[in-house]
C-alpha positions in Angstrom: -151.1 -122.8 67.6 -154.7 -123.2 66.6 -156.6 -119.8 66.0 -159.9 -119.7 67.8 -162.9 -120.3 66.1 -164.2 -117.2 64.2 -167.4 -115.2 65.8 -169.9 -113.9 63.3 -171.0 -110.5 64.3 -174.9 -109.8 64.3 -176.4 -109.0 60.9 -176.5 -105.0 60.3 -178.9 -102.9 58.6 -176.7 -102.4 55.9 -176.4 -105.9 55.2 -180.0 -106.8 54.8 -180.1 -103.9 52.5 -177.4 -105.4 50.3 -178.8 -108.8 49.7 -182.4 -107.5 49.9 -180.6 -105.2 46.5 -182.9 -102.6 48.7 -181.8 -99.6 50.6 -181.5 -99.3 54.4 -184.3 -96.8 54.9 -186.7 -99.4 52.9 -185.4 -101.7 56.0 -186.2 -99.6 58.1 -189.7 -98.6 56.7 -190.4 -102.4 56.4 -190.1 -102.8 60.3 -191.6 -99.3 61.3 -194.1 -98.0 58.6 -194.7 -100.9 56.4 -197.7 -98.9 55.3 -195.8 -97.3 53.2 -194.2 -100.1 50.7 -195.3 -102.5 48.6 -196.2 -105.8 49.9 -193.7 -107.4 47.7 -190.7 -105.0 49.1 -191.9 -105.6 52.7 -191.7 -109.9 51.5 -188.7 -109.3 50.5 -186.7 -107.5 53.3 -189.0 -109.6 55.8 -187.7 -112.9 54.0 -184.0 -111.2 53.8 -184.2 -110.7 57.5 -184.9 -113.8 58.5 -182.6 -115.6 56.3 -179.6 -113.6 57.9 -181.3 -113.6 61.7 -181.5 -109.9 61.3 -183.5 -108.6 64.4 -184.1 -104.1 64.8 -182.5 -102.8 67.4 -185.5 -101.3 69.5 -183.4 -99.4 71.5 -181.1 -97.7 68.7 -184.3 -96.9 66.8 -186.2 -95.3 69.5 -183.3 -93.3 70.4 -182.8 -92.1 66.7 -186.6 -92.0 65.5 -188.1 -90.3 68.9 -190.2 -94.1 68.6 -190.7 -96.8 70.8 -192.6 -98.6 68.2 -195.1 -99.6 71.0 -198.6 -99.1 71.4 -201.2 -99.7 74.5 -204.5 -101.0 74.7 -205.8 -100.4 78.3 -209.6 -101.8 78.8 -212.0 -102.5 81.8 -211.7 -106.5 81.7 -209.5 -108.7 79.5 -211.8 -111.8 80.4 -215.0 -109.9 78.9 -215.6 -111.7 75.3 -216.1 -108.1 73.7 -213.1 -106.6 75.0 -210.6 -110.6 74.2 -212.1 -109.8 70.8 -210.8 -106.2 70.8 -207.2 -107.1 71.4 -207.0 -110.1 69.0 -207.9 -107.1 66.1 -206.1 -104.7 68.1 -202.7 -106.5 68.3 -203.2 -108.0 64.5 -203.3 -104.6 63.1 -200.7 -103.1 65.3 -198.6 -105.8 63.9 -199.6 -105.4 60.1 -197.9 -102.3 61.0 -194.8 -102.8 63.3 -196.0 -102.3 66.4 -195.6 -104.2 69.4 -198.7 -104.0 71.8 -198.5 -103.5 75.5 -202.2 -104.7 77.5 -203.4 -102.9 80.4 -206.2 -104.3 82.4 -207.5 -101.9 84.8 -210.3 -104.1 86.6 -213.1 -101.9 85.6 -211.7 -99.0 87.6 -210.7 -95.3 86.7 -208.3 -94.7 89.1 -206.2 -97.5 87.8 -206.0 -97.0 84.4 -204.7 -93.4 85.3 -201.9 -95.3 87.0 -201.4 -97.5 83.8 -201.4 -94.5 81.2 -198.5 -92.9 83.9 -196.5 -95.3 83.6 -196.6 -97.2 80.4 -196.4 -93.2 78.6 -192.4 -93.3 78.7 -192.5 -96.9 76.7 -195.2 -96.2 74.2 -196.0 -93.7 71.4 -199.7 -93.9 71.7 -202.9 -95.1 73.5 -206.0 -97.2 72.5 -208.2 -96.7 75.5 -211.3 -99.4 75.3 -214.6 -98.2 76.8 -212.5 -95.9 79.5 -213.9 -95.7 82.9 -211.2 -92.9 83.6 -212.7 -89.2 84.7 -213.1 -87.1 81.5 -210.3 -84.1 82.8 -208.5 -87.1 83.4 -208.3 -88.7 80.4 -207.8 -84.9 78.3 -204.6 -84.5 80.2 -203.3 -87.3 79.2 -204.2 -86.7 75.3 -201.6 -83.5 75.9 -199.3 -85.9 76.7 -199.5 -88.8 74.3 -201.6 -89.6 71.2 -204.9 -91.1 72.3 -207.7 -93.0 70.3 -210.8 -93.6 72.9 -213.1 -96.4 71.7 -216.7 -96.1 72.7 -216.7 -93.0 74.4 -218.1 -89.9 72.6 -215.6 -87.0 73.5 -215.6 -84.2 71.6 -212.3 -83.3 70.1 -210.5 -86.5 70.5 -209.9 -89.6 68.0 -212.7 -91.9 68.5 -214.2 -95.1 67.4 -217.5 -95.5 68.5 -219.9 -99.3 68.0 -223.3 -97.5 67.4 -225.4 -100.5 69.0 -228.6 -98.1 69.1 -230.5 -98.8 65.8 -230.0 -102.8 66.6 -231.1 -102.4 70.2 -233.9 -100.5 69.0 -234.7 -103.1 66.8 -234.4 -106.1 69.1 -237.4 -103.8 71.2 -239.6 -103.9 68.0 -239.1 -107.2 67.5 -240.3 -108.3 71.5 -243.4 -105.5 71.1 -244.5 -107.7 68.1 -244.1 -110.6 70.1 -246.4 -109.8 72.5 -243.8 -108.9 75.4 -245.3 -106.1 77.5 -242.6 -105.7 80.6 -239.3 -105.9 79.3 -235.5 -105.4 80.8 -232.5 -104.1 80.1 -229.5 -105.5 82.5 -226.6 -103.4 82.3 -223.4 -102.1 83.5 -221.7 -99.5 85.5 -222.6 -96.2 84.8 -219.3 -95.5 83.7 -219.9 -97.4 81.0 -220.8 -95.0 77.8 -222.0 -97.6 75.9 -224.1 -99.2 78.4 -225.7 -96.1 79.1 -226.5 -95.6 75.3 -228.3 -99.3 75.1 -230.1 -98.2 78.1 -231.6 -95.2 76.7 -232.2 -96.6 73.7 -234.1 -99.7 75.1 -236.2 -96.9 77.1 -236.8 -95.2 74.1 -238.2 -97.4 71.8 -239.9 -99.3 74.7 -241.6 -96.0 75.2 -242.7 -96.1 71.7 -245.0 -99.0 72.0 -246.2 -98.3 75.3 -244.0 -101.0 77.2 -243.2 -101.3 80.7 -239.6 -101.4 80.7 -237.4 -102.2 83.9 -233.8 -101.0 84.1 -231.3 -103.8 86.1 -227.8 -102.7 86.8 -226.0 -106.3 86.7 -222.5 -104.1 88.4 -219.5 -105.8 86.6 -221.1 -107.4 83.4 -220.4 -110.9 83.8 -221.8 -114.4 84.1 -222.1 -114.4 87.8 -224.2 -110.6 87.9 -226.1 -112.6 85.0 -227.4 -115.6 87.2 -228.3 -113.3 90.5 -230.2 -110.4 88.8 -232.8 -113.6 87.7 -234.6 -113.2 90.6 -235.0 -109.6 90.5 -236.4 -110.0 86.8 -239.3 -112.4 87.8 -240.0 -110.4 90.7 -241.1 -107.6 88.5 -243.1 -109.7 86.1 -240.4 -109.3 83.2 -241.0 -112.2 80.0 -237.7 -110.2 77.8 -234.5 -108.8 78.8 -231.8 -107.0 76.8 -228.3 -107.4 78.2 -225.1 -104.9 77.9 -223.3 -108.6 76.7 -223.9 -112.1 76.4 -222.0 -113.5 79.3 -224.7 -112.1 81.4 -227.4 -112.8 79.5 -225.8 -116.4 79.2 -225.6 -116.0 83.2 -229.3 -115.7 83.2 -230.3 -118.8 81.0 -228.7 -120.7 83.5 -230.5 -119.0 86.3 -233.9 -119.1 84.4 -232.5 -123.1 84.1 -231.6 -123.4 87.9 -235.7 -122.3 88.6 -236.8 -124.7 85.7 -237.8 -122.1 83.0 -236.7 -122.5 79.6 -235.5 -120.3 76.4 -237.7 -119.1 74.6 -240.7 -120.8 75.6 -240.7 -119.0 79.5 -238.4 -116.0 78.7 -236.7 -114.1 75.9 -233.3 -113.2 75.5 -231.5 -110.3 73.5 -227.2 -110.5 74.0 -224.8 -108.1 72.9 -221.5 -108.8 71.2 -222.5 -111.9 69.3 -219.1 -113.4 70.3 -220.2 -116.6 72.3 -223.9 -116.0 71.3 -223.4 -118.8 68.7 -222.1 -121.6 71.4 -224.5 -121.0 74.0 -227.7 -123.5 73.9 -230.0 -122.8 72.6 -228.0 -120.2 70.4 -228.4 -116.7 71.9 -230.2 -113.7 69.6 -227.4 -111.2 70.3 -226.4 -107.5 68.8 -222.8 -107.9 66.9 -220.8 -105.3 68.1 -217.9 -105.9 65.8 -215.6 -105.9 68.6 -212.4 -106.6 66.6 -212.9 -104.1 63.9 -213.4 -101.6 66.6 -210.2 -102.5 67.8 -208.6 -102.5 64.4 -209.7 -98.9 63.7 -208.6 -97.3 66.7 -205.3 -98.6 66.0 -205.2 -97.5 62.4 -206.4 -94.2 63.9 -203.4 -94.0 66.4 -201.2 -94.8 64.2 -202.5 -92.3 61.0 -201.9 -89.9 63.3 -198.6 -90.7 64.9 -197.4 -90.8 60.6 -198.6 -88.0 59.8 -199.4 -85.1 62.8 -201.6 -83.7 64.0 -203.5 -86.8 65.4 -207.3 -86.8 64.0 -209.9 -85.7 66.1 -212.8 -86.9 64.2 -214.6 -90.0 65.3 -215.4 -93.2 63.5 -218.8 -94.8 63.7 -219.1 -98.5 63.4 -222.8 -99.8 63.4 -224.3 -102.7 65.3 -226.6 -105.5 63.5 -229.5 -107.4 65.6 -228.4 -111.4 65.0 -232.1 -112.9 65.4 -230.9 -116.6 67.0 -233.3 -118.8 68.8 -233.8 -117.2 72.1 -236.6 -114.8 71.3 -240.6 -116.2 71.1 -243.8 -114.7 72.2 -244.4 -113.3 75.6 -245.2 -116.2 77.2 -249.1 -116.7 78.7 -250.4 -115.7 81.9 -251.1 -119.2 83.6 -255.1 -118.8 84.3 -256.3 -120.4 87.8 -258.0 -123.6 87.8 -262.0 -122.5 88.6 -263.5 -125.1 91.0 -260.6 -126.5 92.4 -259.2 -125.8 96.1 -256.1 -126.7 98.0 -256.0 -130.4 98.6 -258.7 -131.4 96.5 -258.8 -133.4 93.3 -260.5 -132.2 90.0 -263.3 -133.7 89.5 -263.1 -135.6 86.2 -265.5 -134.2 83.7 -267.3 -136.6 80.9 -266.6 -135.5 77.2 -269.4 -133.3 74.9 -269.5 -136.2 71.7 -270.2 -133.3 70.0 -267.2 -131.4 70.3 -264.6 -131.7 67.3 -260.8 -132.4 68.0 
């Protein structure tokens, strides 16, 4: 009788080790702290894996290490260009170091991502939480729960990376003062938003300084939409510049300023923040580089620092902003003078030439 064919069990632990010639807690460190080998040793288990189809039981590790070799990243909009830039250099260093990513999207609302840090706590070992719209008391109780890093929100006591975008805002005012820009905007978000709130006061501030009139606009949810319908509010108020929390809306006001047939710069000038799509837009947008995706990077080497080697750090990191100077930024534009002598319905008279005058 003919035997049945022969079923390979799955690849163990203990054999990677043996034809990696490594041991089975460098295996394991090459899949859960691969910080802590040489890149060479972490090639050559990796390689070893794969050759045998070798995959870590999740399950079995979490039960044995206490670790779920998750992480979360919970932030206000996944379609906002600063916060898609965030993940990609969230989820790229969480991998660099083993860890799976989990996204939360909590639609710009605090009561959500409560809900999401509930119930994605029993799945993860830490938290990234981007630009949190979550009550302060709120967010603390959760940090006794799980290891937190907050990113651009200043809260004493707790991991934090925070984009310090005052200095190039400040800078961007300067720049429209020597322009000749005398009522200027900033358009920003909710006030939930910490760092809108600090481009605000910071657009104030030096505004202040030069004796400009400046005009604050809250666009709601920043996007390309709240752009294009605060336009008519900035010409009502006689504004020739506007600073934006980020430049989907300020993009969302070119094509407003378009739709009413005024250009950029030449009719209005335009300051972005992020400098993500600020390159693509037409004419190419003078924007604020936030460095999104190092911010995100940071935070998760911060998280995970902490979850290696307790207590978590409660120090906060500081990542400063640069002003990008594009093509959207001119002079203030001139104050069209009435034509003297000339009434409605009536043609200028033509006028003959002075010989005399030079060209």
């Amino acid at each position: 009788m003919t035997k049945p064919p022969t079923v390979n069990a799955s690849p163990t632990i203990r054999l990677v080790a043996r034809e990696a010639g490594v041991s089975q807690a460098t295996v394991s460190r090459a899949f859960s702290q691969p910080d802590l080998l040489t890149p060479a040793t972490i090639e050559k288990v990796l390689s070893t894996a794969k050759r045998l189809g070798y995959v870590p039981n999740q399950v079995a590790r979490a039960l044995s290490t206490g670790r779920a070799g998750n992480i979360a990243l919970i932030l206000p909009d996944v379609a906002d260009s600063f916060f898609s830039s965030l993940v990609r250099g969230a989820q790229a260093q969480a991998y660099k170091r083993g860890y799976a990513t989990f996204i939360g999207d909590s639609d710009e609302t605090g009561y959500l991502e409560d809900v999401l840090i509930t119930k994605l706590a029993a799945q993860v070992d830490g938290f990234v939480l981007a630009s949190p719209r979550i009550e302060e008391k709120l967010i603390r109780k959760h940090v006794g729960r799980k290891p937190i890093v907050i990113i651009n929100r200043d809260l004493e006591g707790i991991a934090r990376v925070l984009v310090d975008t005052v200095p190039a805002f400040t800078a961007a005012v300067n720049l429209l003062a020597s322009l000749g820009h005398r009522t200027i905007a900033y358009v920003g978000a909710t006030s939930s938003s910490w760092a809108s709130q600090q481009r605000a006061e910071a657009v104030a501030v030096a505004g202040a300084a030069h004796g400009l009139r400046v005009v604050q606009i809250a666009a709601g949810r920043p996007n390309h939409e709240a752009g294009r319908s605060c336009v008519d509010a900035l010409l009502r108020e006689g504004v020739t510049a506007a600073l934006t929390v980020g430049d989907i809306v300020a993009q969302g006001i070119m094509a407003g300023l378009s739709e009413r047939g005024l250009s950029v710069p030449h009719d209005f000038s335009l300051v972005g923040c992020d400098d993500i799509i600020a390159s693509t837009t037409y004419p190419p947008l003078t924007s604020v580089n936030a460095f999104s995706a190092l911010a995100g990077a940071n935070a998760v080497d911060l998280l995970l620092d902490g979850l290696a080697n307790p207590p978590s750090p409660t120090d906060s990191h500081v990542i400063t902003g640069e002003l990008v100077t594009r093509s959207t930024v001119g002079p203030a534009p001139a104050k069209k003078q009435p034509v003297q002598g000339k009434t409605r319905g009536q043609k200028p008279r033509a006028t003959t030439p002075n010989p005399s005058r030079r060209k």
